[in-house]
C-alpha positions as CSV (number, residue, x, y, z in Angstrom):
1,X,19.2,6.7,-2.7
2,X,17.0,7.0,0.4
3,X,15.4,4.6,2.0
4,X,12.6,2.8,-0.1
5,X,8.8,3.2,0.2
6,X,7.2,0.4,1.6
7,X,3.9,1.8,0.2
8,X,0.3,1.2,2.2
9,X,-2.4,-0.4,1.2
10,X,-4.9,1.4,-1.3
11,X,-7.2,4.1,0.6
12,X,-10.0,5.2,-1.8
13,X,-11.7,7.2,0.8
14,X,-8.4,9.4,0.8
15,X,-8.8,10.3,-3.1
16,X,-12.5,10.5,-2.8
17,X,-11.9,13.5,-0.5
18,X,-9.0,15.1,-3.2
19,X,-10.3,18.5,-4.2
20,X,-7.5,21.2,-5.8
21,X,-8.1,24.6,-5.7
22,X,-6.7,25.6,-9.2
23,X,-6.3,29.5,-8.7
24,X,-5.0,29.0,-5.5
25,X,-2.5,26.8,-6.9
26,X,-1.8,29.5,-9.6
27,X,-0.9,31.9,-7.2
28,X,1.4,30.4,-4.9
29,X,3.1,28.9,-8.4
30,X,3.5,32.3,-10.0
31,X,4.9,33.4,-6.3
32,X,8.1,31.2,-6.6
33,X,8.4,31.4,-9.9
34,X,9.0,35.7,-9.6
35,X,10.5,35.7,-6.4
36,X,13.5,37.6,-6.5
37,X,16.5,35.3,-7.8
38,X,19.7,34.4,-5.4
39,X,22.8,36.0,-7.5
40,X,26.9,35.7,-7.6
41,X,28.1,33.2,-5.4
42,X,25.0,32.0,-3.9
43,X,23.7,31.5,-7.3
44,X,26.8,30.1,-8.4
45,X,25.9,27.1,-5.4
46,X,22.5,26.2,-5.7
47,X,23.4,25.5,-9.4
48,X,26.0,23.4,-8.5
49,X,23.9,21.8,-6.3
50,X,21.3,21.5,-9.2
51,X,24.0,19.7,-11.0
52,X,24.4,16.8,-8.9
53,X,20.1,16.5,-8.7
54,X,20.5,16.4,-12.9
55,X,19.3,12.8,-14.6
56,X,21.6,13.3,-17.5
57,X,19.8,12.1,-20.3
58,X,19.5,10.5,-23.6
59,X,16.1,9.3,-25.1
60,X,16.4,9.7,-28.7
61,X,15.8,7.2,-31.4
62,X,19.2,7.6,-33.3
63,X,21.3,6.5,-29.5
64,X,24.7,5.2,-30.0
65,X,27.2,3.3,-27.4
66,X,29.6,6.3,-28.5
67,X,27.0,8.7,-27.4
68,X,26.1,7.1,-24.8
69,X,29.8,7.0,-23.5
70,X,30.1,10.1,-24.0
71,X,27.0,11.4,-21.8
72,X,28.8,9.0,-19.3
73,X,32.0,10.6,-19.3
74,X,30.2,13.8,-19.1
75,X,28.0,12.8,-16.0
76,X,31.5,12.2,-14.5
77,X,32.4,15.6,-15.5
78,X,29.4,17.6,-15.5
79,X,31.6,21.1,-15.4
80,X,34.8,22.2,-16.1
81,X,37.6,21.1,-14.0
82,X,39.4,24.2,-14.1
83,X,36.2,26.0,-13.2
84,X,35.8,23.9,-10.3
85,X,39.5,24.7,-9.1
86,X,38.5,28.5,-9.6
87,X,35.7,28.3,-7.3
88,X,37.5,25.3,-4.4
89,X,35.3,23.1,-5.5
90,X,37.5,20.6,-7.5
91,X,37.5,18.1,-4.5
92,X,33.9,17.9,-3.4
93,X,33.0,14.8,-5.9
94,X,30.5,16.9,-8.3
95,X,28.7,14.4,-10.5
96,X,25.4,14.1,-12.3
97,X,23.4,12.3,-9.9
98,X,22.7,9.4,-12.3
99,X,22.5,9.0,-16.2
100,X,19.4,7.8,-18.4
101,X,19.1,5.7,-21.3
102,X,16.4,3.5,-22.5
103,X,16.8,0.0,-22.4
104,X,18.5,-1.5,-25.0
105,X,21.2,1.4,-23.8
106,X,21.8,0.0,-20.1
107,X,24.6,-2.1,-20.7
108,X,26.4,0.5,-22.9
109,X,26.3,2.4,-19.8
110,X,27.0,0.3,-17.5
111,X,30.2,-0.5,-19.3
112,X,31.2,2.9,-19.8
113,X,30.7,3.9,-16.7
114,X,32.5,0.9,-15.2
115,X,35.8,1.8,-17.3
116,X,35.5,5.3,-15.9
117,X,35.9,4.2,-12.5
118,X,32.7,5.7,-11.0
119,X,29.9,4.5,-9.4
120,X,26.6,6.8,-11.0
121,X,23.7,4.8,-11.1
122,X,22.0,3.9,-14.3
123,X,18.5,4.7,-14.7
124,X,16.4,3.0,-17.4
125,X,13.0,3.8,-18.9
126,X,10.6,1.2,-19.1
127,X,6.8,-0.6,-19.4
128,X,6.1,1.1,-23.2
129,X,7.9,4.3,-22.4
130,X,6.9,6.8,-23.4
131,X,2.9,5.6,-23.9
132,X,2.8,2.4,-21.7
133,X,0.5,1.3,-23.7
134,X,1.7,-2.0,-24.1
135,X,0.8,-5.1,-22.4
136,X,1.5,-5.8,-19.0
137,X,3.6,-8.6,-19.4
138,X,5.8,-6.8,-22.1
139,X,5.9,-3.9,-19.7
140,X,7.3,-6.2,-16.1
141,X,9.7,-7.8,-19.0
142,X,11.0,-5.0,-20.2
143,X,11.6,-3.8,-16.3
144,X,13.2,-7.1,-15.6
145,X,15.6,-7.1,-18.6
146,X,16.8,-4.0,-17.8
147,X,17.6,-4.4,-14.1
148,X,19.3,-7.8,-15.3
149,X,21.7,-5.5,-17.9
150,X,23.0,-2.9,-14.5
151,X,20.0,-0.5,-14.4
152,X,20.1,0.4,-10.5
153,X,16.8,2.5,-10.9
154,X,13.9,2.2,-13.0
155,X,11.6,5.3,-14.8
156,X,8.2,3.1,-15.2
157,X,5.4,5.0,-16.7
158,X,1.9,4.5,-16.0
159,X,-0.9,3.6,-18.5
160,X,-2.5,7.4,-18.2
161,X,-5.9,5.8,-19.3
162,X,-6.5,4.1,-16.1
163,X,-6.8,7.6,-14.5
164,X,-8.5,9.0,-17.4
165,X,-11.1,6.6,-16.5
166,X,-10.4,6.2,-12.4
167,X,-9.4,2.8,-12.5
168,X,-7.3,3.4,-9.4
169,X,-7.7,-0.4,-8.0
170,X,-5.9,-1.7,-11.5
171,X,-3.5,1.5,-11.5
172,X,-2.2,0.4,-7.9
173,X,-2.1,-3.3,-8.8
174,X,0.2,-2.6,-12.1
175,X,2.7,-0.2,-9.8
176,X,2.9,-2.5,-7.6
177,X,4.3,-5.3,-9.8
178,X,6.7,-2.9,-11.2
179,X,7.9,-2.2,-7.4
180,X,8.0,-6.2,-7.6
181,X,9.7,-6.4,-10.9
182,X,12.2,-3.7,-10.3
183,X,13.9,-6.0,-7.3
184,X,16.2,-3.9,-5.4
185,X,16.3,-1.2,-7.7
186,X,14.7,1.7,-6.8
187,X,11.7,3.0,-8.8
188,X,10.4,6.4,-10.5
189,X,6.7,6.7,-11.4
190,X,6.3,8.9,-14.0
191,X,3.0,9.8,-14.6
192,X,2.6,12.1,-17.7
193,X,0.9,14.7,-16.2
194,X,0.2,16.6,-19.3
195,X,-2.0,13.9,-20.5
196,X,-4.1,13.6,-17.2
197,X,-6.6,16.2,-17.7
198,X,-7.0,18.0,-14.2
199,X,-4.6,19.0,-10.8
200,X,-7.0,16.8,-9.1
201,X,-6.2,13.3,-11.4
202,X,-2.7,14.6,-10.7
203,X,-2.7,14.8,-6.9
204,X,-4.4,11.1,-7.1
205,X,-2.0,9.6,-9.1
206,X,0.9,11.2,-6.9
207,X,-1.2,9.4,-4.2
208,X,-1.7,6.2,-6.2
209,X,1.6,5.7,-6.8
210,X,2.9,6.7,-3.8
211,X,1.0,3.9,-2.1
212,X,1.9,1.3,-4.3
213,X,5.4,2.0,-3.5
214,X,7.0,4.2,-5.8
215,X,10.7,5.4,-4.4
216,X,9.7,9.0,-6.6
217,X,7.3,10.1,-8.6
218,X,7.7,12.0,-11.5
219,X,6.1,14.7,-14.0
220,X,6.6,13.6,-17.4
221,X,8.2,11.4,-20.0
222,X,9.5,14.9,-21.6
223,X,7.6,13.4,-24.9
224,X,4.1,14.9,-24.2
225,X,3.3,18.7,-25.6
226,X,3.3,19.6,-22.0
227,X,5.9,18.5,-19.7
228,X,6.9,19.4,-16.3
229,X,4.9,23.1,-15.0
230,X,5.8,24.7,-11.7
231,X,2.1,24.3,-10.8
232,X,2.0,20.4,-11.9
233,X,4.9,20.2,-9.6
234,X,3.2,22.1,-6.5
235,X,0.6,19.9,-6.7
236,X,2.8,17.1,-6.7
237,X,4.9,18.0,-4.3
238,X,2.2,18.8,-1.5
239,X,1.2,14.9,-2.3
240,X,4.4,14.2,-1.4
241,X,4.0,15.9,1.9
242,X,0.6,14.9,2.6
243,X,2.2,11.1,2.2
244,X,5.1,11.9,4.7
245,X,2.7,13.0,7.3
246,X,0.3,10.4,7.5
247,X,2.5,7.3,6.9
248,X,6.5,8.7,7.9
249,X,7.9,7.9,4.5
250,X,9.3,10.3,2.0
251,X,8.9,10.1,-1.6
252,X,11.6,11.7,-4.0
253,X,10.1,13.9,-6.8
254,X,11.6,14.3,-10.4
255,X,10.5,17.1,-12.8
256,X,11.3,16.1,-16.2
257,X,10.9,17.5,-19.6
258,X,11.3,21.3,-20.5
259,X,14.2,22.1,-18.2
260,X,16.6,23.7,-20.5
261,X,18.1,26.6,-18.5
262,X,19.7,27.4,-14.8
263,X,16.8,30.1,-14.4
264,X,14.2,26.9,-15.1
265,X,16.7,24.8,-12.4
266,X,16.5,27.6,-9.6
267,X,12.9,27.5,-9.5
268,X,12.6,24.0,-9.2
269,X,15.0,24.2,-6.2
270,X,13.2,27.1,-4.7
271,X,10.0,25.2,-4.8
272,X,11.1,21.9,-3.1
273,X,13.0,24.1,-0.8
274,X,9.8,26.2,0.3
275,X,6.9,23.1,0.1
276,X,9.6,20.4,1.2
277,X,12.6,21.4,3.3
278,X,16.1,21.0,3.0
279,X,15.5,17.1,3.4
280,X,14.3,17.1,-0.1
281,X,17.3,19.3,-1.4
282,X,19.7,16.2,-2.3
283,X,19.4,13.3,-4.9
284,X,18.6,10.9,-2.5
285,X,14.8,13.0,-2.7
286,X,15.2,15.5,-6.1
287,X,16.3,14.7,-9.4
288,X,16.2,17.3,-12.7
289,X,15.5,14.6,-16.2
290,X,16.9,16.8,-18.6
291,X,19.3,16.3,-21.7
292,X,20.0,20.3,-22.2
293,X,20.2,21.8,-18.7
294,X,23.9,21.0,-18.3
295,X,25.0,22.6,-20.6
296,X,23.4,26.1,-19.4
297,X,24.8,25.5,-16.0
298,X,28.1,25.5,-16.8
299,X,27.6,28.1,-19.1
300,X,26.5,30.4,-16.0
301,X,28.9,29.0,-14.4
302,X,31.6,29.7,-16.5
303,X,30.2,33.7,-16.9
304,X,30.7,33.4,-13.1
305,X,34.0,32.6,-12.5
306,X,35.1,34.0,-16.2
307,X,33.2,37.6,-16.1
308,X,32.3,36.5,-19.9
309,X,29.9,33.6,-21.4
310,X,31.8,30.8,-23.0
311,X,31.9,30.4,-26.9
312,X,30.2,27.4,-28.8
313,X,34.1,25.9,-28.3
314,X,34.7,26.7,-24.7
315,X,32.7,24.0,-23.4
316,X,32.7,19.9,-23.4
317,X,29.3,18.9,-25.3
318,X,27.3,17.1,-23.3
């Protein structure tokens, strides 16, 4: 991970001067979005590179320790080793860049990942995922008992009602007893941006968050009916940057929720590229939540080296 953000004290004057211009923000999304797409070998990199950004995740109700050792194993072995050889990339270390669970999940994890010999991180949910709706105490507990079970970074999610409602003095005071809560584990802020109502109560919660010392901040909890949007994440991203300029410390940003395919992946990657820099493209700053995406990229990846796509058998399920 990067280094962590301090945070800054609460500036209200700075979110009572947020204005987005939507149409604006329509354009330039649409823009990378269509852009002409990077093919053969250079496609065949930025998706591996997309693979070691990828949260490999699980976050259904019917989660096992088998399953989740077997997403574990997977992270460790996120493509094909013989399709790695065929492209000399079988040496480079190509994991997931950490795996997901909720929190009753961690220690499964931690244990399976542990008997694989490898040191991916285990990120955990928590505070009422997906609503965080409960009450605070629950929600710093739930934080707690997780980091105590191996979770070396925490997905918090905020209580979208206090932006609904621009409480941002309570908003900033609840992040930043996560930040407390969450020790030395490094925290995502994921802020539900479906449920949020406007760009502009988006950009102010990137902000929000961001100042109360969130390590990333992130789109969604992949449970609302609209997840992560390429102009949700432009919006989010230019927070990001905003941040960085005026204080000198960089936030990581996670998309999450409706990233099923490599053609969804590029874009992401051209977007943090273009808005970002290359600074951003590593997951120490970038991370893809997804549960699906994996297995698309080594599908492409397998057309690549193969000349055909795989069968339902070809592949390891993820």
């Amino acid at each position: 991970m990067a280094a962590r953000n301090p945070g800054t004290e609460l500036d209200l004057s700075w979110l009572a001067r947020v204005r987005v211009n939507q149409p604006a923000v329509l354009r330039r999304a649409e823009q990378i979005q269509t852009r002409r797409a990077v093919k053969k070998n250079w496609q065949a990199a930025w998706l591996l590179r997309a693979v070691t950004c990828i949260d490999l995740t699980t976050l259904s109700g019917d989660d096992t320790p088998s399953n989740v050792c077997r997403l574990c194993y997977k992270a460790k072995h996120p493509i094909r080793e013989d399709l790695l050889e065929a492209m000399n990339m079988h040496d480079k270390g190509i994991t997931t860049a950490a795996v997901c669970v909720y929190p009753a999940r961690v220690a499964d994890a931690v244990k399976a990942l542990r008997a694989a010999n490898c040191n991916i991180p285990v990120a955990s949910v928590a505070t009422g995922f997906p609503a965080g709706q409960t009450a605070l105490k629950t929600r710093l507990e739930e934080i707690r008992m997780a980091v105590e079970d191996g979770a070396r970074e925490i997905d918090v999610v905020i209580n979208r009602t206090l932006v609904l409602t621009g409480q941002w003095e309570v908003l900033y005071e609840e992040i930043r007893q996560f930040r407390q809560a969450c020790g030395e584990a490094h925290m995502k802020t994921i802020l539900g941006t479906g449920e949020l109502g406007s760009l502009t109560n988006v950009y102010k919660a990137s902000l929000v968050a961001m100042m109360a010392g969130s390590d990333f901040i992130k789109t969604s909890t992949g449970k609302e009916a609209v997840n992560a949007t390429i102009p949700v994440g432009l919006v989010m991203v230019r927070a990001i940057r905003d941040f960085f300029w005026r204080t000198g410390h960089k936030v990581g940003f996670k998309p999450a929720g409706g990233i099923r395919t490599a053609k969804d992946s590029l874009a992401w990657l051209a977007l943090i590229k273009e808005e970002l820099g290359d600074d951003w493209l590593k997951p120490e700053l970038f991370r893809l939540g997804a549960s699906s995406l994996l297995a698309d990229i080594e599908r492409q990846i397998y057309h690549h080296v193969t000349g055909r796509y795989a069968a339902y058998h070809d592949l390891p399920m993820a």
